[in-house]
N, CA, C and O atoms as a printed pandas DataFrame, in Angstrom:
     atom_number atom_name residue_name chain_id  residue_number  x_coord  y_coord  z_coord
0              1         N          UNK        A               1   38.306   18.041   16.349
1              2        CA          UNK        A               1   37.188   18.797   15.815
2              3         C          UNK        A               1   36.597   18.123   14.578
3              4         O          UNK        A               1   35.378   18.111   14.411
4              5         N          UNK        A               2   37.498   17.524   13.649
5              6        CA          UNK        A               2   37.206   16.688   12.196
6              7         C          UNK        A               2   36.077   15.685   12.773
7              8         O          UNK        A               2   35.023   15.553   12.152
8              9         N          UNK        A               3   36.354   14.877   14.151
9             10        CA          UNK        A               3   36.200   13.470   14.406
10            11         C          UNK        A               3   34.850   14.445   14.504
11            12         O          UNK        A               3   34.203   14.511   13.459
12            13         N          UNK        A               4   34.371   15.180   15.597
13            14        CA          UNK        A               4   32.975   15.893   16.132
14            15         C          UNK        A               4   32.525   16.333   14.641
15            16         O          UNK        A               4   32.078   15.302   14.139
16            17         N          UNK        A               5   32.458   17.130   13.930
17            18        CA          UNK        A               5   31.712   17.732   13.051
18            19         C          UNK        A               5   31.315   15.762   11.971
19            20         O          UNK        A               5   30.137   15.418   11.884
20            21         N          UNK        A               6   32.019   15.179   11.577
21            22        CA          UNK        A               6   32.089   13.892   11.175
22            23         C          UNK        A               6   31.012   13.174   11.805
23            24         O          UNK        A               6   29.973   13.087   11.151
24            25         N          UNK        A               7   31.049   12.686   12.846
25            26        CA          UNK        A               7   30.125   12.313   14.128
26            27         C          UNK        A               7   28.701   12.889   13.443
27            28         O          UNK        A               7   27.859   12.345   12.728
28            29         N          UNK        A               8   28.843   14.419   14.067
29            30        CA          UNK        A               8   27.279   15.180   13.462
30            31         C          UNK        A               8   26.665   14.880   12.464
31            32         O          UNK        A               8   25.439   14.829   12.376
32            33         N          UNK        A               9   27.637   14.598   11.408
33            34        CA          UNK        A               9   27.415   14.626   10.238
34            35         C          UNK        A               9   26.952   13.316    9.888
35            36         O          UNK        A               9   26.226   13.210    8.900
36            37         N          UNK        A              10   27.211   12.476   10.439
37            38        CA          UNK        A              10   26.865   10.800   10.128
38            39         C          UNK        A              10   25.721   10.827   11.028
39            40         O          UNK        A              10   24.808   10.204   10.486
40            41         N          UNK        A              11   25.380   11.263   12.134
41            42        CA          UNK        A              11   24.237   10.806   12.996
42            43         C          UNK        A              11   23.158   11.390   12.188
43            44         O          UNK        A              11   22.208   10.680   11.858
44            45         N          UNK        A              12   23.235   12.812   11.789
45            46        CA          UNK        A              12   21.885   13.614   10.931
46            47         C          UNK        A              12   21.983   12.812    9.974
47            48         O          UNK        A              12   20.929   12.190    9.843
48            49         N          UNK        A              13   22.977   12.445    9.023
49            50        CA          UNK        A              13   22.691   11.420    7.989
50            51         C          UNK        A              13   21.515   10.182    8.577
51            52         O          UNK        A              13   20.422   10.064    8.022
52            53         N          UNK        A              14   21.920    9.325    9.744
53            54        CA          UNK        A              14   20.898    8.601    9.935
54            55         C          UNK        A              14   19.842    8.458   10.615
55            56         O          UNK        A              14   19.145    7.449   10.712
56            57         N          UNK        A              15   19.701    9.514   11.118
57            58        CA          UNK        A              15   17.895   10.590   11.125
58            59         C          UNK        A              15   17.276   10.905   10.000
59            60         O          UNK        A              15   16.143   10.500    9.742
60            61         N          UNK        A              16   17.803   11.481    9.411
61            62        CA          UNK        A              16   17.263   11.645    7.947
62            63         C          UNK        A              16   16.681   10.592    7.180
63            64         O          UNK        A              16   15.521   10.598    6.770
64            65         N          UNK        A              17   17.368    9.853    7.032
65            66        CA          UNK        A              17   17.440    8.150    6.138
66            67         C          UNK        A              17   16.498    7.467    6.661
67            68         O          UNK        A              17   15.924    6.760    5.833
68            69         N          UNK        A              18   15.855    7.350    8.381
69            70        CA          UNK        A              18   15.818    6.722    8.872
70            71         C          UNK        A              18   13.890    6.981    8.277
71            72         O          UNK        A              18   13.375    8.036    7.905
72            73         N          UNK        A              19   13.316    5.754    8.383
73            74        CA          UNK        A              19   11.583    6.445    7.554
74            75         C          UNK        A              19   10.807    6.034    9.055
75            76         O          UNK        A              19   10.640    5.007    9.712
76            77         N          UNK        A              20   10.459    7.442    9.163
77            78        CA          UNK        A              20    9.823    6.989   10.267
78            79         C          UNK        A              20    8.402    6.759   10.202
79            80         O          UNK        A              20    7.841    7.484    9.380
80            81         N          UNK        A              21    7.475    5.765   10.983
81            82        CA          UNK        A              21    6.219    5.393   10.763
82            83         C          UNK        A              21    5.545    6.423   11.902
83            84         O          UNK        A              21    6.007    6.807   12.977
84            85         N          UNK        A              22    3.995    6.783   11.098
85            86        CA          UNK        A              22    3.383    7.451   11.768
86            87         C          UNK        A              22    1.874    7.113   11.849
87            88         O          UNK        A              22    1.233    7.563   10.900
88            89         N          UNK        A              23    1.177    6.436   12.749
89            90        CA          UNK        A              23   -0.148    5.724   13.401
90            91         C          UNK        A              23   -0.753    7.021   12.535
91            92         O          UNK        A              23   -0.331    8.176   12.601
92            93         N          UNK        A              24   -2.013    6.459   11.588
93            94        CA          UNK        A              24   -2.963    7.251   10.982
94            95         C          UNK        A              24   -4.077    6.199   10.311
95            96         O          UNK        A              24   -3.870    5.051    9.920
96            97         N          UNK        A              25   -5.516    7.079   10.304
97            98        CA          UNK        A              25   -6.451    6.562    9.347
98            99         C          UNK        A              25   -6.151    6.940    7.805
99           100         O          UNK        A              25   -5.391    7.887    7.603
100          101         N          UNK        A              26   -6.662    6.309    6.803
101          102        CA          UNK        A              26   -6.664    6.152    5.549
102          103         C          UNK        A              26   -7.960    5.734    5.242
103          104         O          UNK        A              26   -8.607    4.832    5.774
104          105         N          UNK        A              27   -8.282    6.499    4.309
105          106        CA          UNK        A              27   -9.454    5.664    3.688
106          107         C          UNK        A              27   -9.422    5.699    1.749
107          108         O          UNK        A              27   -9.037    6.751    1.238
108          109         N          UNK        A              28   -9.612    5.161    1.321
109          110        CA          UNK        A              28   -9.496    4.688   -0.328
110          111         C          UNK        A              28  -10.085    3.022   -0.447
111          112         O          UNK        A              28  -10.646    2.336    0.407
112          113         N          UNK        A              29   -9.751    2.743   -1.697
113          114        CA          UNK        A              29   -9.924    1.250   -2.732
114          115         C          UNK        A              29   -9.059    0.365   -2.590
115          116         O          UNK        A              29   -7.898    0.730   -2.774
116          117         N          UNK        A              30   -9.213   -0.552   -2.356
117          118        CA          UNK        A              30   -7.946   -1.898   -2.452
118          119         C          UNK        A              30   -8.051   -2.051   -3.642
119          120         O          UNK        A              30   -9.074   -2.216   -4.306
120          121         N          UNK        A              31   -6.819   -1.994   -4.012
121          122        CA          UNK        A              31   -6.099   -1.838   -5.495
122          123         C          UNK        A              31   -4.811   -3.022   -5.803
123          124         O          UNK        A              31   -3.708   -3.130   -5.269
124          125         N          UNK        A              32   -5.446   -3.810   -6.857
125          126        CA          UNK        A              32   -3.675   -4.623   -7.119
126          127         C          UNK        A              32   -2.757   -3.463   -7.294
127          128         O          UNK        A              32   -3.154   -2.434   -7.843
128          129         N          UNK        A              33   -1.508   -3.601   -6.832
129          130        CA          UNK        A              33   -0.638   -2.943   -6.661
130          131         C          UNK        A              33    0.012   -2.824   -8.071
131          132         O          UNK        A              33    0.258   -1.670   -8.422
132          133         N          UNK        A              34    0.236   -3.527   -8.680
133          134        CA          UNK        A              34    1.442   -3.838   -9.814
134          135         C          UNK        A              34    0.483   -3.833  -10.754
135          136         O          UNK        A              34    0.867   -3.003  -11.578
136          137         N          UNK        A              35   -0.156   -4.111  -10.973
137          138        CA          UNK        A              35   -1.671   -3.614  -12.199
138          139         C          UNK        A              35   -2.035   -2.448  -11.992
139          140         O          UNK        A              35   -1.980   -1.689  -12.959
140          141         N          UNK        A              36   -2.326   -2.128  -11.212
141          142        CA          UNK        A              36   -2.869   -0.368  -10.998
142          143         C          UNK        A              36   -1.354    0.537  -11.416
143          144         O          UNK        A              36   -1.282    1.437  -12.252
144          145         N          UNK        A              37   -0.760    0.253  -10.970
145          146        CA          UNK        A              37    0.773    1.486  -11.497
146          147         C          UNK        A              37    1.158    1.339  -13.143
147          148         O          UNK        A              37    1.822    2.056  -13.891
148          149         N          UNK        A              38    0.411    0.044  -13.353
149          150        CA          UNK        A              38    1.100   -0.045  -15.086
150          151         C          UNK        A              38   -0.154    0.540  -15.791
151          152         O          UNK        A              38   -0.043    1.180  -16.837
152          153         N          UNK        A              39   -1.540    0.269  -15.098
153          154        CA          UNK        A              39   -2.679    1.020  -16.064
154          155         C          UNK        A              39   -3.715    1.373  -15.166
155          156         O          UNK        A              39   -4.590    0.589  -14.796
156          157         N          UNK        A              40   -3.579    2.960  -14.698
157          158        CA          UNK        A              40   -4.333    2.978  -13.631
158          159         C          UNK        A              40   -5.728    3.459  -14.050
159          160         O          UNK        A              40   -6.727    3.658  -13.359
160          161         N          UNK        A              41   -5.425    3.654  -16.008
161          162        CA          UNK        A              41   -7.156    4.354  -16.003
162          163         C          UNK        A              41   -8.178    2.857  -16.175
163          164         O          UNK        A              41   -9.351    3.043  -16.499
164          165         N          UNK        A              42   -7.730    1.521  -15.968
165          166        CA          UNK        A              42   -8.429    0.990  -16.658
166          167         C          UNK        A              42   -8.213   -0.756  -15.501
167          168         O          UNK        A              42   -8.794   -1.824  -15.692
168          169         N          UNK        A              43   -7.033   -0.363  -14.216
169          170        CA          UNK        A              43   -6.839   -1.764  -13.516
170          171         C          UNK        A              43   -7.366   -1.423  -11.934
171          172         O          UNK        A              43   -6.880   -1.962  -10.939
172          173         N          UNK        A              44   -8.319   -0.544  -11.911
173          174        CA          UNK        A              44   -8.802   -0.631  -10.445
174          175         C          UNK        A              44   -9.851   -1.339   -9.920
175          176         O          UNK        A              44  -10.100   -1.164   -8.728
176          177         N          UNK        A              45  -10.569   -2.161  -10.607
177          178        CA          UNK        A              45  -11.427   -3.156   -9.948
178          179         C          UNK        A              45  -10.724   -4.618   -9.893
179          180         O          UNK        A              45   -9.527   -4.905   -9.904
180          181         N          UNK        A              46  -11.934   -5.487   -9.827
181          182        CA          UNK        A              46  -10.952   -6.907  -10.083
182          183         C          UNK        A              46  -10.639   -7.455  -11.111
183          184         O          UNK        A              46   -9.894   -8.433  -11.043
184          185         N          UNK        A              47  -11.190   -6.918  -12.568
185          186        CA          UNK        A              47  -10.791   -7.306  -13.801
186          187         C          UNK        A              47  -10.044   -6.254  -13.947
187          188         O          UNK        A              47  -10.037   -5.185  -13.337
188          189         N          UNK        A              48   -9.270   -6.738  -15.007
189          190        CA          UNK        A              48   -7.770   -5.819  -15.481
190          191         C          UNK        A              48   -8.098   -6.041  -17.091
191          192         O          UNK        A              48   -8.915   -6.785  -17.632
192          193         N          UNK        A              49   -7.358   -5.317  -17.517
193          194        CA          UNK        A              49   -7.199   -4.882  -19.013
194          195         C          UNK        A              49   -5.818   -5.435  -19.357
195          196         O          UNK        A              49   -5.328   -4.440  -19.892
196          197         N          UNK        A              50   -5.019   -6.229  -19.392
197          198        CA          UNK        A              50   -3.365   -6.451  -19.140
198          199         C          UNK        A              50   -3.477   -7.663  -19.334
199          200         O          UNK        A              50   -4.566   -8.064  -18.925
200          201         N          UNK        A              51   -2.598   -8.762  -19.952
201          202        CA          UNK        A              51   -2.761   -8.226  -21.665
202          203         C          UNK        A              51   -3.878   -7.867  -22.442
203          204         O          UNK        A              51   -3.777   -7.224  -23.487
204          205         N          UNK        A              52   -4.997   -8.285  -21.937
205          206        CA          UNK        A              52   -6.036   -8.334  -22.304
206          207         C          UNK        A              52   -7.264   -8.447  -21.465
207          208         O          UNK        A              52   -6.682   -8.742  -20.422
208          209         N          UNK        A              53   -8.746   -8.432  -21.075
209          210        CA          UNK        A              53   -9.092   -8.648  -20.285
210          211         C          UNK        A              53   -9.224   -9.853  -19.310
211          212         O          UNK        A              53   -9.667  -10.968  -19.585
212          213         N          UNK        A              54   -8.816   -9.469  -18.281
213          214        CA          UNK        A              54   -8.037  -10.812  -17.506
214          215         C          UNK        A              54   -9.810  -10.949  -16.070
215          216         O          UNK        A              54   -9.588  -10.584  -14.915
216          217         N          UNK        A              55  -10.909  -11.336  -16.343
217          218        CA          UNK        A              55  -11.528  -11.948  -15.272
218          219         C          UNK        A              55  -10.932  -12.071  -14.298
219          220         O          UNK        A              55  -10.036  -12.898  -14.463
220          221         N          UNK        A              56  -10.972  -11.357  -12.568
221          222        CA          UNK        A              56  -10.818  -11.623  -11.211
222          223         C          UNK        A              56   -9.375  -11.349  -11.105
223          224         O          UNK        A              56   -8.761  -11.422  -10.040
224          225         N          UNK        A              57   -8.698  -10.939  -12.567
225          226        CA          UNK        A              57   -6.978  -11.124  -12.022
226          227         C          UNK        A              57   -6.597  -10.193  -10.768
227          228         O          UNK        A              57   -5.672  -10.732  -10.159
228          229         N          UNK        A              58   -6.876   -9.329  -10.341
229          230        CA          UNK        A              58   -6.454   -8.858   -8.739
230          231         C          UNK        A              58   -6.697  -10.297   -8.016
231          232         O          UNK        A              58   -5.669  -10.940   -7.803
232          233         N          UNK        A              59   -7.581  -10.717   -7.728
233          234        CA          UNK        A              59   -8.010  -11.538   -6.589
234          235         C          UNK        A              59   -6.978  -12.982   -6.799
235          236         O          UNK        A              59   -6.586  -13.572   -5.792
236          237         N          UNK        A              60   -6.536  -13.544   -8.402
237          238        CA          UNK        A              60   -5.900  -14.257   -8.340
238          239         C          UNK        A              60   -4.477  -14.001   -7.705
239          240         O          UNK        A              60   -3.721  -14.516   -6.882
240          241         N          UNK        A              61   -4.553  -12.698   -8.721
241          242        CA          UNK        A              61   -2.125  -12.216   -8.110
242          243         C          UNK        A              61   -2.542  -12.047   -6.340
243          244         O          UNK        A              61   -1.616  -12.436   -5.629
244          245         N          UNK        A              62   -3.612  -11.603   -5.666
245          246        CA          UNK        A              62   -3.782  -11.217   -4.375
246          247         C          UNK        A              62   -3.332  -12.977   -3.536
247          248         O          UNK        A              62   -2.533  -13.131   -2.612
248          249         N          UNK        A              63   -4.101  -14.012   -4.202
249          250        CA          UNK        A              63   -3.879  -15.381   -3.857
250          251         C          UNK        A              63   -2.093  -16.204   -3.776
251          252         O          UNK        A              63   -1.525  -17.198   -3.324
252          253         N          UNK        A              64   -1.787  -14.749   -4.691
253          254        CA          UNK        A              64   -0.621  -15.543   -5.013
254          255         C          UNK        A              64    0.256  -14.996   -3.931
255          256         O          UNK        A              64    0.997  -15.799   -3.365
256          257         N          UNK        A              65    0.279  -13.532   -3.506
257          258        CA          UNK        A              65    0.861  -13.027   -2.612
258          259         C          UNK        A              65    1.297  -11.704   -3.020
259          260         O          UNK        A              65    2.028  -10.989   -2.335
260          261         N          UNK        A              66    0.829  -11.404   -4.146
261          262        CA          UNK        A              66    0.887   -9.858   -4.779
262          263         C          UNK        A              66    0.810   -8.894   -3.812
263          264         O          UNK        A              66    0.444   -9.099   -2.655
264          265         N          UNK        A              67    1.095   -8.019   -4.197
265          266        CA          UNK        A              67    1.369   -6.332   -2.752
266          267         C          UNK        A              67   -0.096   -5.852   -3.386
267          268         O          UNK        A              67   -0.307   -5.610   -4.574
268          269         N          UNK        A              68   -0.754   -5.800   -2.633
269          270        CA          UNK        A              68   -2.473   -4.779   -2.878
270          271         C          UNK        A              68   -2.122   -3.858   -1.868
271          272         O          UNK        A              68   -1.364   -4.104   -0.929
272          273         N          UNK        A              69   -2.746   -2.699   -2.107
273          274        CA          UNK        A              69   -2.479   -1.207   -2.062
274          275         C          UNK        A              69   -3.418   -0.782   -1.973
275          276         O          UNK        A              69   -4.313   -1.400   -2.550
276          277         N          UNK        A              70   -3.780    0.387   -1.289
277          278        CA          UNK        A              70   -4.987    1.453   -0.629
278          279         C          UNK        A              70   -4.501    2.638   -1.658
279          280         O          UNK        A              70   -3.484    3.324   -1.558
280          281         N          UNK        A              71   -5.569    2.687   -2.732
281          282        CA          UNK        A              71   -5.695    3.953   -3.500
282          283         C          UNK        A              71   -6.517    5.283   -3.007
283          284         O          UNK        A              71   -7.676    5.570   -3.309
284          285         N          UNK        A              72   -5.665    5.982   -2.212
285          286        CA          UNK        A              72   -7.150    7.287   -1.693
286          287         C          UNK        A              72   -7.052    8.087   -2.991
287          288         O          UNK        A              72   -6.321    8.187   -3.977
288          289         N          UNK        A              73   -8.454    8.737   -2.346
289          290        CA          UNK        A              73   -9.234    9.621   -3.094
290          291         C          UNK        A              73   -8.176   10.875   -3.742
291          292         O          UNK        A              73   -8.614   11.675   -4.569
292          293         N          UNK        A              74   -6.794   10.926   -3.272
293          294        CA          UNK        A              74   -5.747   11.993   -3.954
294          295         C          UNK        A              74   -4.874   11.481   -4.518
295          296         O          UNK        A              74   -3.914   12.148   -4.903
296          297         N          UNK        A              75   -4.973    9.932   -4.762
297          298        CA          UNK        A              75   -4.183    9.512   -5.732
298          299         C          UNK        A              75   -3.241    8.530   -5.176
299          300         O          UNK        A              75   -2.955    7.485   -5.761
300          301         N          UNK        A              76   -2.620    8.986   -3.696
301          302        CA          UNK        A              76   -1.594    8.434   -3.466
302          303         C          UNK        A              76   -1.724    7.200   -3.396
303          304         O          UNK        A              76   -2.881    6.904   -3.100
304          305         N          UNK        A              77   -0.805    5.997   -3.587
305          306        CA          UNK        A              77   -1.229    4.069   -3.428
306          307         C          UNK        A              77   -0.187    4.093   -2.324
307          308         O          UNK        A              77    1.002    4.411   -2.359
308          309         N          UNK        A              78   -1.038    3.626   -1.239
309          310        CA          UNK        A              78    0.099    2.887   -0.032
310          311         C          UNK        A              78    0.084    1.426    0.180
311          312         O          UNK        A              78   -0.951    0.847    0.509
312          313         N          UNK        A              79    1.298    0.769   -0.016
313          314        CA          UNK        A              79    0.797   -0.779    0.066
314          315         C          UNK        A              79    0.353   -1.230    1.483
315          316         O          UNK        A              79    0.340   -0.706    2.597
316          317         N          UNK        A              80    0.025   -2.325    1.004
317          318        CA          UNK        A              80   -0.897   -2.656    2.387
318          319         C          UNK        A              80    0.264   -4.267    3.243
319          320         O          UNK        A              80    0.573   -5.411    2.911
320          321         N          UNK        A              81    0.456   -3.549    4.154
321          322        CA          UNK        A              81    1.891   -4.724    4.783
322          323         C          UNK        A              81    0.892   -4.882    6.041
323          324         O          UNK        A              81   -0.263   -4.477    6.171
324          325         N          UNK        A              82    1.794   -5.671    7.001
325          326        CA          UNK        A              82    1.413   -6.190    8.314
326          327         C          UNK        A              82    0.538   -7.404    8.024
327          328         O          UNK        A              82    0.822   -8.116    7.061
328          329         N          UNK        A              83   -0.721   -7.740    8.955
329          330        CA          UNK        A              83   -1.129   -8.624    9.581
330          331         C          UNK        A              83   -2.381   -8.346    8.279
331          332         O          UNK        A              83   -2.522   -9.438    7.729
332          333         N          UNK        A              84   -3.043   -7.600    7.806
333          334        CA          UNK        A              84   -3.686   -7.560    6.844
334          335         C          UNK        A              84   -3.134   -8.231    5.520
335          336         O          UNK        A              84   -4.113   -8.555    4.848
336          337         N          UNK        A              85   -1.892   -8.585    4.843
337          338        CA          UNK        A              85   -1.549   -8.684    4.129
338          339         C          UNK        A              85   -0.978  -10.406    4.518
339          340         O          UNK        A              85   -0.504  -11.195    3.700
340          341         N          UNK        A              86   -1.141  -10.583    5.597
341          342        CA          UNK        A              86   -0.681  -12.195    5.782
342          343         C          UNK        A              86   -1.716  -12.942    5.240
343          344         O          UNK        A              86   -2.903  -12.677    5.045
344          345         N          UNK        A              87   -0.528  -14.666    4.881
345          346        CA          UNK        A              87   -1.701  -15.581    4.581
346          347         C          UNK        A              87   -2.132  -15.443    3.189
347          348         O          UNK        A              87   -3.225  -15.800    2.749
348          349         N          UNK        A              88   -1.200  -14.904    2.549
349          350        CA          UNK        A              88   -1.586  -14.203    0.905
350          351         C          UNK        A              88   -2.502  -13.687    0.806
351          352         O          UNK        A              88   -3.455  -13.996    0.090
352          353         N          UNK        A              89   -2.326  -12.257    1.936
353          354        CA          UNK        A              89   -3.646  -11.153    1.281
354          355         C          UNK        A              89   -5.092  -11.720    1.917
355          356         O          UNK        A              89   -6.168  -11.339    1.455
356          357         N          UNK        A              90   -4.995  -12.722    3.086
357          358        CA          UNK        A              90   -6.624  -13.346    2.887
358          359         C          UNK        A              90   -7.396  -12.455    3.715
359          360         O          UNK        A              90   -8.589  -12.441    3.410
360          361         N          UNK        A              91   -7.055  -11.684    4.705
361          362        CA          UNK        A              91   -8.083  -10.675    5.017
362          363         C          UNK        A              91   -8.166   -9.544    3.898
363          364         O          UNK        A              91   -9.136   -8.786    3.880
364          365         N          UNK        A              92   -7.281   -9.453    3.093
365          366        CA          UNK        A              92   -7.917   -8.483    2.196
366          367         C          UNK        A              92   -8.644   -8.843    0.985
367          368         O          UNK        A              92   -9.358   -7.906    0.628
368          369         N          UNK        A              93   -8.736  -10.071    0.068
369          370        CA          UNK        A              93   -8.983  -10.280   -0.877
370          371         C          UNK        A              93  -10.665   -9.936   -0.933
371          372         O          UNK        A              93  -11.290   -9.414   -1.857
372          373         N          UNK        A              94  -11.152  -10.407    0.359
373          374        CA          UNK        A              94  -12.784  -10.122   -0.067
374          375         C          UNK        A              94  -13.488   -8.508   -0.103
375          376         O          UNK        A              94  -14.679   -8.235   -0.254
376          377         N          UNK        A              95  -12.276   -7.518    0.098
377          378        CA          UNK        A              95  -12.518   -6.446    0.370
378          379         C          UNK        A              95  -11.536   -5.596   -1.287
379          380         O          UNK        A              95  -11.384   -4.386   -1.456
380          381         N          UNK        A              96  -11.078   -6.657   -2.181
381          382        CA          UNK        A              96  -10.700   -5.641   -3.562
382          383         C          UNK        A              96  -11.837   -5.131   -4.275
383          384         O          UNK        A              96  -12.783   -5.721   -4.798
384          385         N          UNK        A              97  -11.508   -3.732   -4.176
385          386        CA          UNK        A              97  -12.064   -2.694   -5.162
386          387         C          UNK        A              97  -13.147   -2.014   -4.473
387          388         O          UNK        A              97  -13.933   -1.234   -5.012
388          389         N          UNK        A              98  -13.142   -2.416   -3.029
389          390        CA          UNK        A              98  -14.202   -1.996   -1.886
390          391         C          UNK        A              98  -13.589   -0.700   -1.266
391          392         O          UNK        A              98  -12.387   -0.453   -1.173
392          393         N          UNK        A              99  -14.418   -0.077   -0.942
393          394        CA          UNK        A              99  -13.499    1.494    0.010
394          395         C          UNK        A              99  -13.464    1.213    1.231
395          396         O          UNK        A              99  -14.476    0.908    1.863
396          397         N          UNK        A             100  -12.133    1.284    1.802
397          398        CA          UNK        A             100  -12.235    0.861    3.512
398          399         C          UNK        A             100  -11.372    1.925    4.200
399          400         O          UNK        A             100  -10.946    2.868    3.533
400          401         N          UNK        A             101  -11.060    1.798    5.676
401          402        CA          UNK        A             101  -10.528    2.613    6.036
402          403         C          UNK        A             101   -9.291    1.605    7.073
403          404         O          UNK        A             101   -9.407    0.761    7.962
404          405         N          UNK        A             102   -8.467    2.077    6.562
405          406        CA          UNK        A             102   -7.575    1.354    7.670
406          407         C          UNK        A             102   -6.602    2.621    8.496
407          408         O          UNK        A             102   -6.404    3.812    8.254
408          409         N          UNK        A             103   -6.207    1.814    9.413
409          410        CA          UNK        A             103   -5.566    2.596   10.501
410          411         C          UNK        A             103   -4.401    1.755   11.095
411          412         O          UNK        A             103   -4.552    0.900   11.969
412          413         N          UNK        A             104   -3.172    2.113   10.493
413          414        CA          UNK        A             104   -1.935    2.047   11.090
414          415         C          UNK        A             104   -0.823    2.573   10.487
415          416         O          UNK        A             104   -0.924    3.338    9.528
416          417         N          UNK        A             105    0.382    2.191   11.023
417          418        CA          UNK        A             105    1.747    2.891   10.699
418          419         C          UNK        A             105    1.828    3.195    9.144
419          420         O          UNK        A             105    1.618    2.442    8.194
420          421         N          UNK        A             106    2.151    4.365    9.173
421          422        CA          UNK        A             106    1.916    4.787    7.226
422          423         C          UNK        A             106    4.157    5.409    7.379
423          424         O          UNK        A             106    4.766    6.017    8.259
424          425         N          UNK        A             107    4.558    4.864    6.156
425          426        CA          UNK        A             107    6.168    5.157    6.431
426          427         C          UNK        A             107    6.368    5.081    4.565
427          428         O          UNK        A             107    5.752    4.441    3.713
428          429         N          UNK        A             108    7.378    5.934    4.488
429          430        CA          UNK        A             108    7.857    5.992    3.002
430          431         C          UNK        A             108    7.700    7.677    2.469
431          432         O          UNK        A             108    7.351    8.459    3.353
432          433         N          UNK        A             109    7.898    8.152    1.324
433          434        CA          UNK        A             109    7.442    9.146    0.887
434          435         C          UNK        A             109    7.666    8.918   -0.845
435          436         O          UNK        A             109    8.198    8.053   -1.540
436          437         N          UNK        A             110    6.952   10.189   -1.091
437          438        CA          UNK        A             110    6.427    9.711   -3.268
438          439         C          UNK        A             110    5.707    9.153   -3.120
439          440         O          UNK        A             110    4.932    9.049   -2.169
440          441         N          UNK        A             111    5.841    8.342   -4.608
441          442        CA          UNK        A             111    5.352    6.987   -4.475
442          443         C          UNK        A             111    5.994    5.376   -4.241
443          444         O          UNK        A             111    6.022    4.364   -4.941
444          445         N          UNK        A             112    6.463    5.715   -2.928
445          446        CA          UNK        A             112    6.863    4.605   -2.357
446          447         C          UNK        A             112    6.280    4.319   -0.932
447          448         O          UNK        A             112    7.146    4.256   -0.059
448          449         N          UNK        A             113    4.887    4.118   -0.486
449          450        CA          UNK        A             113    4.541    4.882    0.435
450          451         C          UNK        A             113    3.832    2.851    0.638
451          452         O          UNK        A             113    3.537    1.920   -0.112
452          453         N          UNK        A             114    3.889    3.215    2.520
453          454        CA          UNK        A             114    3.111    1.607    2.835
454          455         C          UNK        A             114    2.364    2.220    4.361
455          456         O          UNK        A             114    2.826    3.069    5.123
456          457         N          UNK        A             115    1.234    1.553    4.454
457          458        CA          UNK        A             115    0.776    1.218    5.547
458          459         C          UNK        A             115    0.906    0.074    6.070
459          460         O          UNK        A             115    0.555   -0.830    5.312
460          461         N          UNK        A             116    1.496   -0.449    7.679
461          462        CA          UNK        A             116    1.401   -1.287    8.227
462          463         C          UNK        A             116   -0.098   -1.515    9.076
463          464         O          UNK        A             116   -0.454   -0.582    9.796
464          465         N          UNK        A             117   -0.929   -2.682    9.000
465          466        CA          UNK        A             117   -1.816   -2.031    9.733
466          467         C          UNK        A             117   -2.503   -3.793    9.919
467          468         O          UNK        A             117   -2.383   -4.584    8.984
468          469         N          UNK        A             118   -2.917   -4.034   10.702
469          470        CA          UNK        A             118   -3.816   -5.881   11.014
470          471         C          UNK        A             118   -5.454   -5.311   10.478
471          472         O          UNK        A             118   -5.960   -6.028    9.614
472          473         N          UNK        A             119   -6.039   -4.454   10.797
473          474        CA          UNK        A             119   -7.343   -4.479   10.726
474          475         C          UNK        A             119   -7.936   -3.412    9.513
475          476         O          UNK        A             119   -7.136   -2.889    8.737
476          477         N          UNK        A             120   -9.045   -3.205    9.444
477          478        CA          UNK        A             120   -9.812   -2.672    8.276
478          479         C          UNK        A             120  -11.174   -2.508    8.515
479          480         O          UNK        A             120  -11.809   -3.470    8.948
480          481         N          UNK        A             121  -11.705   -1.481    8.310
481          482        CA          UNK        A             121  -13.002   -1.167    8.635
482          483         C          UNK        A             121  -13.682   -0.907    6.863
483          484         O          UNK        A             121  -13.102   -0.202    6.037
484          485         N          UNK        A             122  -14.723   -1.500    6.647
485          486        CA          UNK        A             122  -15.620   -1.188    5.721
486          487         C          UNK        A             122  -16.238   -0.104    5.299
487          488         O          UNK        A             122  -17.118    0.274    6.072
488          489         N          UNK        A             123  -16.084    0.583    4.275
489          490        CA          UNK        A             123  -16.760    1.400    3.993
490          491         C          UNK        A             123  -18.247    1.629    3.101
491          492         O          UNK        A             123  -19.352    2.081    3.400
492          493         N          UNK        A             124  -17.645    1.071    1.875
493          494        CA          UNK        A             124  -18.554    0.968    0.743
494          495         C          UNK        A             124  -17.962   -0.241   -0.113
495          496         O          UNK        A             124  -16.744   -0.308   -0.280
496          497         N          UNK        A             125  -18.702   -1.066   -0.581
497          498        CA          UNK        A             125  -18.853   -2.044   -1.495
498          499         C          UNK        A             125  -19.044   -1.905   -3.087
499          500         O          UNK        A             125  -20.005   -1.351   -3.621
500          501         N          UNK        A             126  -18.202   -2.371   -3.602
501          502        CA          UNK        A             126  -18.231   -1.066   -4.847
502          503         C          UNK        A             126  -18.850   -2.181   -6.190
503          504         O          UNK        A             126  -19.049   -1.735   -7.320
């Protein structure tokens, strides 16, 4: 009976644990990831304030291979992984600080949250 209730108990453990991805649209800002969480009233376009005003720095850390992130309109930042994010970011770089909508696997919860996703639809040009 120990071994069965044990069993139960380890399998719901790794259901639980387990993050499951769920196919959805998103729409928000491509956001440097790691600049926007340290100063978000002042690092959402492509110049940053960090240390000081830094000219294009998203688009450079994006070159480098930085995590850029979909800021929606409620706040939440999901990073942006998969086939969009290959190649250091190069389908996304011409689209920072632009509103787009992407559509794929969204997995995590808080703020630890990612979309997997290859493509991106345009919204607004900001």
């Amino acid at each position: 009976m120990h071994k069965l209730v044990a069993g139960v108990i380890g399998a719901t453990f790794v259901v639980v644990t387990a993050m499951p991805a769920f196919a959805e649209t998103l729409k928000g800002q491509i956001v440097d990831q790691g600049c926007y969480l340290k100063d978000k009233a002042n690092n959402v376009g492509k110049d940053h304030k960090m240390p000081a005003d830094t000219k294009d720095c998203a688009v450079g850390c994006a070159k480098q291979g930085h995590a850029l992130a979909l800021l929606t309109a409620d706040g939440k930042v999901y990073q942006i992984a998969g086939g969009l994010a290959d190649n250091n970011n190069a389908k996304l770089i011409p689209h920072i600080s632009h509103t787009v909508e992407i559509t794929g696997d969204t997995m995590g919860s808080g703020d630890k949250m990612m979309i997997h996703a290859a493509d991106l639809k345009m919204v607004a040009a900001k």
